[in-house]
C-alpha positions as CSV (number, residue, x, y, z in Angstrom):
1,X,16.0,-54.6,6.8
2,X,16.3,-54.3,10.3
3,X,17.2,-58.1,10.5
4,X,20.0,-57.6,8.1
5,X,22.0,-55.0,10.4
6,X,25.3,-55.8,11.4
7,X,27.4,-53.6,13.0
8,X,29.8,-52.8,10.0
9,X,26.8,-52.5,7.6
10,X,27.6,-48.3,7.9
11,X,30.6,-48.5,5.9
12,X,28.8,-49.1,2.2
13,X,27.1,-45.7,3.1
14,X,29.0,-41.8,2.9
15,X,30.6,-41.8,6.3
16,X,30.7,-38.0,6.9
17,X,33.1,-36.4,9.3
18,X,36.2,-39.0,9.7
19,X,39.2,-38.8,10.1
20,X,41.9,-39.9,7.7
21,X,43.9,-42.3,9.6
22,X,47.2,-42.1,8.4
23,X,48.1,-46.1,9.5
24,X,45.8,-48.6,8.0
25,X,47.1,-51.4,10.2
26,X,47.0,-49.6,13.4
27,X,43.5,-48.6,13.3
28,X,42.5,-51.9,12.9
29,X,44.6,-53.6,16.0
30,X,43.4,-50.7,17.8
31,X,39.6,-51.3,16.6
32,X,40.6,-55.4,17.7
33,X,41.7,-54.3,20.8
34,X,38.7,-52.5,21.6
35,X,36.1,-54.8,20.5
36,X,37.5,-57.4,23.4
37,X,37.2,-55.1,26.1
38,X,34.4,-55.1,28.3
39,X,31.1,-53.1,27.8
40,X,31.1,-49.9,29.1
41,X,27.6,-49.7,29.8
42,X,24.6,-53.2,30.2
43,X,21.5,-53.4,28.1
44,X,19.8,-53.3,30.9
45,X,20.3,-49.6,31.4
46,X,19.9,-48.1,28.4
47,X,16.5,-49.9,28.4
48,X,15.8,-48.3,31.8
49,X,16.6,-44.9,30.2
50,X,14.4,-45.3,27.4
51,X,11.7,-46.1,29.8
52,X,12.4,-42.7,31.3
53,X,12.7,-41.3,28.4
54,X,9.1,-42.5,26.9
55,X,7.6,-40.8,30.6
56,X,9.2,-37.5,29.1
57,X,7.3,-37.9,25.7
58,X,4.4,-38.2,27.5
59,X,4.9,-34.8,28.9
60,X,5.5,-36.5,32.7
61,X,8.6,-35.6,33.4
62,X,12.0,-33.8,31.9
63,X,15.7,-34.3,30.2
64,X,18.6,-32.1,31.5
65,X,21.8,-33.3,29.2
66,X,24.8,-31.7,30.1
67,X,27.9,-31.8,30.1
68,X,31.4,-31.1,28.5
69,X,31.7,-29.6,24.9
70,X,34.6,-31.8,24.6
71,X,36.2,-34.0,27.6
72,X,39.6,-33.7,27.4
73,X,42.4,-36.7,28.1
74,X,44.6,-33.7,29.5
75,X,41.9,-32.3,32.4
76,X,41.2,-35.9,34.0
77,X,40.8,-35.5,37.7
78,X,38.3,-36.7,40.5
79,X,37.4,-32.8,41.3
80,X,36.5,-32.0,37.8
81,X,34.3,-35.3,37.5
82,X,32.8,-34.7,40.9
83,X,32.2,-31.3,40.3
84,X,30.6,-31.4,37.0
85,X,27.9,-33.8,38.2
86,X,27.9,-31.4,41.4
87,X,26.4,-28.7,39.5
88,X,23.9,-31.5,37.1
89,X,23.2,-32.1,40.5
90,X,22.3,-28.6,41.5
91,X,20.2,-28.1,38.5
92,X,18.1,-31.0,38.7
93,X,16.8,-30.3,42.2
94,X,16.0,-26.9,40.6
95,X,14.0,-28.8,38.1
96,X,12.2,-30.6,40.0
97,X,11.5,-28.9,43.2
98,X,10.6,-25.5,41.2
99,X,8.8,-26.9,38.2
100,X,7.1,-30.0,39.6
101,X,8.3,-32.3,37.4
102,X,10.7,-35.6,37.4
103,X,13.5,-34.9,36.1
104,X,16.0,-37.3,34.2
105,X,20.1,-36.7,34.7
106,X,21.9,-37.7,31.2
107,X,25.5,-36.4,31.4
108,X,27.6,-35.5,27.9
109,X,30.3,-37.2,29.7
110,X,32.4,-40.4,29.9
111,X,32.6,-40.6,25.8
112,X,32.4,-37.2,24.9
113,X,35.5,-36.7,22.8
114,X,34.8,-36.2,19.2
115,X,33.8,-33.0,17.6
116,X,33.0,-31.9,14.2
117,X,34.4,-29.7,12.4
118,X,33.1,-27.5,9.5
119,X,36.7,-27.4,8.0
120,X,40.1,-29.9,7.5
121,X,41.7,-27.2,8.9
122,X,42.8,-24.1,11.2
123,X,44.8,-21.4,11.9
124,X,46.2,-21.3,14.5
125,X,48.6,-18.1,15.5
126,X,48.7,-17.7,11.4
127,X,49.7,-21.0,11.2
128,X,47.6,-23.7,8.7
129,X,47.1,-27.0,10.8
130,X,45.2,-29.9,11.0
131,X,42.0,-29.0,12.5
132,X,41.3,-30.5,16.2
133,X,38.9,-33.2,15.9
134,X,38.4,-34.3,19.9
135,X,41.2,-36.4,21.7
136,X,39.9,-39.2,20.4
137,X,41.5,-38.3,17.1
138,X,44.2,-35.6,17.3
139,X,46.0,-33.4,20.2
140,X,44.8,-29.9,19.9
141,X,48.7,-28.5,20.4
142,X,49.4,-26.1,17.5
143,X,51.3,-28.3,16.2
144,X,51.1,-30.5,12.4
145,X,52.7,-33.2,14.6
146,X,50.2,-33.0,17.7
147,X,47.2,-33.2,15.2
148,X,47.7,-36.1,13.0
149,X,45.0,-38.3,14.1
150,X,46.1,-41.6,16.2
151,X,43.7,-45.1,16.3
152,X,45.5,-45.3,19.8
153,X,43.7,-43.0,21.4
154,X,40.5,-44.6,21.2
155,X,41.9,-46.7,23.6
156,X,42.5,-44.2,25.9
157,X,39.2,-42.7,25.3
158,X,37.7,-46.1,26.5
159,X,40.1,-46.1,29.6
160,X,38.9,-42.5,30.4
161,X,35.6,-43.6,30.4
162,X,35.5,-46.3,32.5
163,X,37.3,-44.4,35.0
164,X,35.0,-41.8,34.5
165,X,31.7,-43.9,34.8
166,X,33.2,-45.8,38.1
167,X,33.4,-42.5,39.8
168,X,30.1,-41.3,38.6
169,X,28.7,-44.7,39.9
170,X,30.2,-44.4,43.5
171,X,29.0,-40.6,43.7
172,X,25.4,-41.5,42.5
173,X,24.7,-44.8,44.3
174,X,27.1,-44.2,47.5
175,X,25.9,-41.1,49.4
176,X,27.4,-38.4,47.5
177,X,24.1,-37.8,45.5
178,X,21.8,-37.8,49.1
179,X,19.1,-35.4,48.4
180,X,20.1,-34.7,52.3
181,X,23.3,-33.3,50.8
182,X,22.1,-30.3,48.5
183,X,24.2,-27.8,50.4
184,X,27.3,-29.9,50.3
185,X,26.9,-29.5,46.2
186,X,27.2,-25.8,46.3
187,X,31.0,-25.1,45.4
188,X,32.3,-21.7,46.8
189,X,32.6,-20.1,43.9
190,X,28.9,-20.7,43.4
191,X,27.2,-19.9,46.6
192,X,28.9,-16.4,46.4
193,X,26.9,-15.7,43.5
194,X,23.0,-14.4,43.0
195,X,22.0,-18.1,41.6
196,X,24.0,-19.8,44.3
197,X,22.3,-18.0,46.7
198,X,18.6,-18.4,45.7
199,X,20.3,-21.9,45.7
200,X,20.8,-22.0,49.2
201,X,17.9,-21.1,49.8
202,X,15.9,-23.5,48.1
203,X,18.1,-25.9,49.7
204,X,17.0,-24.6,52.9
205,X,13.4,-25.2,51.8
206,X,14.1,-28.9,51.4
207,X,15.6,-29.5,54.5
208,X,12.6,-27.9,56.1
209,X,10.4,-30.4,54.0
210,X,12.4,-33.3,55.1
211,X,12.1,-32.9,58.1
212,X,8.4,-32.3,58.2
213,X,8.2,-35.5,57.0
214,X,10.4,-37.3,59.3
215,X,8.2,-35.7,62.1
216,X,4.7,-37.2,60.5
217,X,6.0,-40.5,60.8
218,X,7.0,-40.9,57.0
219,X,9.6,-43.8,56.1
220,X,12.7,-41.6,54.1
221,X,15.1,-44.4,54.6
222,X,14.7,-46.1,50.9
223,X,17.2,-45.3,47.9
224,X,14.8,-42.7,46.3
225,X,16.3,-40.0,48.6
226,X,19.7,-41.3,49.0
227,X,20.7,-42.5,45.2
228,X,20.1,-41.4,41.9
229,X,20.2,-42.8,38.4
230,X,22.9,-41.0,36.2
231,X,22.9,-41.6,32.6
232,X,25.4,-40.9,30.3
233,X,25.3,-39.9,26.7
234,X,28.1,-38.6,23.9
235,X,28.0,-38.1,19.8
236,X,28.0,-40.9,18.1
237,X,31.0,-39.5,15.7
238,X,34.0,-41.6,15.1
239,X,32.0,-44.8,13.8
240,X,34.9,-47.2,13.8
241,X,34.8,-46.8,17.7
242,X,31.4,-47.2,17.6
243,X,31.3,-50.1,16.1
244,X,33.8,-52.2,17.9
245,X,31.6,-51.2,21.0
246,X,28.6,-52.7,20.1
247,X,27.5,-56.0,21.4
248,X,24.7,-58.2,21.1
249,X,22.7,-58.3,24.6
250,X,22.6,-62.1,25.5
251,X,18.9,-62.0,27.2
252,X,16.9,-60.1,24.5
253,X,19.6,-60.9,21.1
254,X,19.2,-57.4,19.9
255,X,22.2,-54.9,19.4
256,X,23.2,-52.6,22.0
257,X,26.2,-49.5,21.3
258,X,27.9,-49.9,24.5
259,X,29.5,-47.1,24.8
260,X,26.9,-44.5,26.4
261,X,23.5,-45.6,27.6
262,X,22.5,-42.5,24.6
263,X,24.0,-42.0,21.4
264,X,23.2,-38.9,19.3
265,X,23.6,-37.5,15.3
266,X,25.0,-34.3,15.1
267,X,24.5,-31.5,12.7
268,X,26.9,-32.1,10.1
269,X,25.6,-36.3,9.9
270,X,22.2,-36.3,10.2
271,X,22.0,-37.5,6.4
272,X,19.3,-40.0,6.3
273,X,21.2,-42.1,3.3
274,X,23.8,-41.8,5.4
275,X,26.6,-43.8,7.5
276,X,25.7,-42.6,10.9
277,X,22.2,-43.3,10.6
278,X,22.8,-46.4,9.0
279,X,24.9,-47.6,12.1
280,X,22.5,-46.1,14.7
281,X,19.3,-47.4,12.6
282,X,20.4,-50.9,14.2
283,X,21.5,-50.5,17.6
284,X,18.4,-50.5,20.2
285,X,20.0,-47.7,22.7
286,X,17.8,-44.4,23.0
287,X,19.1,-42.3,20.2
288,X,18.9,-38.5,19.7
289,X,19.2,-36.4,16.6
290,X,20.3,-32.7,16.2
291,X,18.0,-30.5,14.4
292,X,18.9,-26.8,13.1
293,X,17.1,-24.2,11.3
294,X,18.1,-25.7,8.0
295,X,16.0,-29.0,8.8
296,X,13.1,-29.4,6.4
297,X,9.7,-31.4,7.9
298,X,10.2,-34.6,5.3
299,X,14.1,-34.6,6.4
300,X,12.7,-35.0,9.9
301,X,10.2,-37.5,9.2
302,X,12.5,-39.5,7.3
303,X,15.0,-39.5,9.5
304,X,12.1,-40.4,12.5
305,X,11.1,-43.6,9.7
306,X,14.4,-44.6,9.7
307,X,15.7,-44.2,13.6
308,X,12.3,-45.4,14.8
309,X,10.1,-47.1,12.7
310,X,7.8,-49.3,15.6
311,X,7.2,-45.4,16.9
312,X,8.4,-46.7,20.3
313,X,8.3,-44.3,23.1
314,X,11.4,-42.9,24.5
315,X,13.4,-44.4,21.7
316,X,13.9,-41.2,19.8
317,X,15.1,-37.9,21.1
318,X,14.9,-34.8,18.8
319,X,17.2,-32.0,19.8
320,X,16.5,-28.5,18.3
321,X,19.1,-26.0,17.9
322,X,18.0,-23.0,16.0
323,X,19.7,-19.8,17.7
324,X,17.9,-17.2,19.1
325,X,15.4,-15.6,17.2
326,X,15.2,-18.4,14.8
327,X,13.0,-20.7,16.4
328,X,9.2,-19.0,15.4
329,X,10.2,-19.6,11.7
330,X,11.8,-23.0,11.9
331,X,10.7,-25.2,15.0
332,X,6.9,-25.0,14.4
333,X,6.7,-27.0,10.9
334,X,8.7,-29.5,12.6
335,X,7.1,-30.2,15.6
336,X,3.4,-30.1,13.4
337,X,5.2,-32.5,10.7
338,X,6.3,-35.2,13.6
339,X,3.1,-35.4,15.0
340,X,1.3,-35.6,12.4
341,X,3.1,-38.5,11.4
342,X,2.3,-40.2,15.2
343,X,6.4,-40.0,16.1
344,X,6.6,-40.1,20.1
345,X,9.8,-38.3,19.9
346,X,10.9,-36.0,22.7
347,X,11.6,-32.8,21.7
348,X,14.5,-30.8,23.5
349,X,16.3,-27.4,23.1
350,X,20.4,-27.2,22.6
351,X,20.3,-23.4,23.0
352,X,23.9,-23.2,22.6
353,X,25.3,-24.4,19.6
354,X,23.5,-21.9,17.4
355,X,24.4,-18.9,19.4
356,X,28.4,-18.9,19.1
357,X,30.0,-16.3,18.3
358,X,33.6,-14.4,18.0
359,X,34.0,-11.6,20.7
360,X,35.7,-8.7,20.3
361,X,38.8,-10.3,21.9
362,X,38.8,-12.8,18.9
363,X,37.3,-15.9,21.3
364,X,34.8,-17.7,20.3
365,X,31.6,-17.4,22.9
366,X,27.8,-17.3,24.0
367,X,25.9,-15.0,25.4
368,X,23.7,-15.9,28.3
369,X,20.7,-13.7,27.1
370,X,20.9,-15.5,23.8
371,X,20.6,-19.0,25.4
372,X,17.5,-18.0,27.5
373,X,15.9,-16.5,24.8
374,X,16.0,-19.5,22.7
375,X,14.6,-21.9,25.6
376,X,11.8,-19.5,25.9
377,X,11.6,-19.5,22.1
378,X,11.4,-23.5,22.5
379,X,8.6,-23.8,25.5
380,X,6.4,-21.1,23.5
381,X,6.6,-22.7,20.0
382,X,6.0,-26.2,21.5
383,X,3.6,-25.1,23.9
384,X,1.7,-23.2,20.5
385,X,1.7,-26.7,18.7
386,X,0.6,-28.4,21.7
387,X,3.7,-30.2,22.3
388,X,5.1,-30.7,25.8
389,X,8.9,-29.2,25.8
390,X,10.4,-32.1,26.9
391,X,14.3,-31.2,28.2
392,X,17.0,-28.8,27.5
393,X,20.9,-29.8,26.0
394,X,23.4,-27.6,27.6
395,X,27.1,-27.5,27.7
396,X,28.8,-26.4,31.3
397,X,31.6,-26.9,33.5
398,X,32.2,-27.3,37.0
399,X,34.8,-25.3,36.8
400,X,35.1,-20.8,37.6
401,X,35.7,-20.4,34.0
402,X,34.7,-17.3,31.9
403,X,33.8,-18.5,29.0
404,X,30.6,-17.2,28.0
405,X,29.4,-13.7,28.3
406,X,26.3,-12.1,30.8
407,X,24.5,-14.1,33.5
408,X,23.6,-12.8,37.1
409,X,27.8,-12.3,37.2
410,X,28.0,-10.2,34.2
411,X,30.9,-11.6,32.7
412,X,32.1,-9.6,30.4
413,X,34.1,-9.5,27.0
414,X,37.8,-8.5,28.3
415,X,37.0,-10.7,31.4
416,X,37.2,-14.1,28.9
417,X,40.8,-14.5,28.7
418,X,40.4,-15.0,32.5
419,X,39.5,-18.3,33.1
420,X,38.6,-20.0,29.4
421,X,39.8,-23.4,29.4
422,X,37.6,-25.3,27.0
423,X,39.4,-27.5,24.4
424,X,36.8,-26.3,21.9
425,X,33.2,-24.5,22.3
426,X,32.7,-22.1,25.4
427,X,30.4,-23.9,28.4
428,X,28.6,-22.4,31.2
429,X,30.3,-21.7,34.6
430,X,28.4,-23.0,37.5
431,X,26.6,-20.1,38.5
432,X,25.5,-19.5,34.7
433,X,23.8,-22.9,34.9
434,X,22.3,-22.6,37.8
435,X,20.7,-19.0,37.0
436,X,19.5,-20.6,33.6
437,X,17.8,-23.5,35.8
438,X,15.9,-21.7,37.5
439,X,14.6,-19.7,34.6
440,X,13.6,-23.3,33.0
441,X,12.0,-24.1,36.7
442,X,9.8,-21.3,35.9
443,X,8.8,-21.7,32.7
444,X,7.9,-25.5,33.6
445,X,5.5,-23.9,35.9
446,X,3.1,-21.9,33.4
């Protein structure tokens, strides 16, 4: 079966969640036009990943994704980029240095412009519109004009991303991402606060450590100090993009999605007869697969049969994303169903995307107590079925926004129309992130 892939195989199966492209002839000179352009990401890479990825199922080291809910073609600027992978940054030297693990850096960025959406449509100041599918589809001004979708924004999308992916290659590999630079990566708005703070002073703690080093004669001039590798990942949602980014990988002959070094299933299209999983079933990138509290263990299996059949290590990423206080009656029979078939998935938590909510000022948001409670929800259940907890799936911003409620700040409800920016699901500010990596840092140590 697998030698009978092609990449347009996935459109005999129920595509789930796409848009209705007004302009049959325009989507497909846009879809030509994007299959000529140049990968985005090498085969190379993504295999690279996937070898990190397969240390994490062994329980050796640990995935922070994060990232944008939705990237936006209207926010687009150097600062935002840098500062987004400033505070990654931040919470990966967390990671490591306070839990004592490796940790692996895989952005929702650079391709992270789709989102589902539960219904066709919105309302919007009492109006019934189109609902806002990502920029790769539709504006989200409230508008019926602004949201019928457009294949020529998938060109754009691509554009974005390679601008996107240059500048995180020239921060990462050019002395930006120096591990002698971890107070540079504290932004103002950050350092003022508790997390950025306790920051600092781990910061300090390195420093000290480098330099005891130095002084004992040990050689710190290679690139495992001064570089580090940056992955980048999105939903695989809008399948004829997809597909006209996938090319064959001229040293090994197998497929390769160029489009993110990661690709993951959402939710809403994790139907294992269908198109999505069809496409992704062929392409030999790391995949991931969202999993909520309505998952059943043979839908999980199935889906691990179908995404990973060799049982490869590192191949196959599954992302839980029950809400708090859901995880002790859902996660378990998962985790005990997966390894009892011999899957060497990792598991991560998304302990967002089941705790949104409307405030009382009509927003949607999270609430930072609810996030931590399902990570430590996660690391108990996994650690109970003998599992190692392998990475967490967050959404945040570099960005001072107020988006979502509590943290060491204590943002409150009638402080949300403040600062909240998102084009669709509320992220964590800076300081938010940083407090919640920390709390991971200790519960890697137990």
């Amino acid at each position: 079966m697998q030698n009978a892939w092609t990449p347009d195989g996935w459109r005999s199966y129920p595509a789930a969640q796409q848009p209705d492209w007004p302009d049959a002839h325009a989507l497909e000179q846009a879809l030509k036009s994007l299959s000529a352009l140049p990968p985005l990401v090498f085969a190379g890479e993504a295999r690279s990943l996937q070898e990190r990825l397969a240390a994490v199922s062994r329980g050796e080291a640990f995935l922070l994704q994060a990232g944008d809910c939705a990237e936006s073609f209207h926010d687009f600027t150097a600062d935002s980029i840098r500062d987004k992978l400033k505070v990654i940054l931040q919470m990966a030297v967390v990671l490591t240095y306070g839990g004592g693990v490796p940790v692996i850096k895989l952005g929702r960025i650079a391709g992270q412009f789709a989102k589902p959406r539960t219904s066709a449509t919105e309302e919007v100041d009492g109006v019934t519109l189109p609902s806002f599918r990502g920029h790769i589809v539709n504006d989200d001004a409230p508008s019926p004009d602004a949201r019928v979708p457009d294949p020529a924004r998938m060109l754009t999308a691509y554009h974005q991303s390679a601008s996107t992916l240059n500048l995180l290659r020239a921060f990462t590999k050019g002395g930006f991402a120096d591990l002698s630079q971890v107070h540079i990566w504290n932004q103002q708005f950050v350092a003022d606060s508790p997390g950025g703070r306790h920051y600092e002073a781990l910061a300090g703690e390195i420093d000290r450590a480098l330099r005891f080093m130095r002084s004992c004669g040990v050689d710190l001039s290679g690139s495992i100090l001064h570089q580090v590798d940056f992955w980048t990942s999105h939903e695989a949602l809008i399948l004829g993009y997809e597909e006209a980014m996938t090319r064959r990988d001229s040293l090994t002959g197998d497929w390769y999605d160029t489009s993110a070094h990661l690709l993951w299933i959402g939710e809403r299209t994790r139907q294992v007869d269908g198109a999505h999983v069809a496409f992704l079933s062929g392409v030999s990138n790391p995949l991931a697969v969202k999993v909520g509290p309505s998952a059943r263990p043979e839908e999980i299996v199935a889906l691990c049969a179908a995404l990973d059949p060799s049982r490869t290590p590192g191949r196959l990423t599954l992302i839980s994303r029950m809400g708090a206080g859901q995880v002790a009656a859902h996660l378990p029979p998962l985790l005990e169903a997966v390894r009892a078939e011999g899957h060497p998935v990792v598991w991560a938590c998304d302990p967002m995307h089941g705790n949104t909510f409307v405030g009382a000022g009509g927003r949607k948001t999270r609430h930072f107590d609810h996030v931590l409670t399902e990570i430590r929800e996660f690391f108990g259940a996994c650690r109970r079925a003998g599992v190692w907890p392998g990475g967490m799936h967050v959404e945040l911003t570099g960005d001072d926004v107020t988006e979502c409620l509590g943290g060491t700040d204590e943002i409150l409800d009638h402080h949300l129309e403040l600062r909240y920016t998102t084009t669709c699901d509320p992220r964590l500010n800076g300081s938010q992130s940083l407090d919640l990596a920390f709390q991971v840092a200790d519960l890697l140590r137990r």
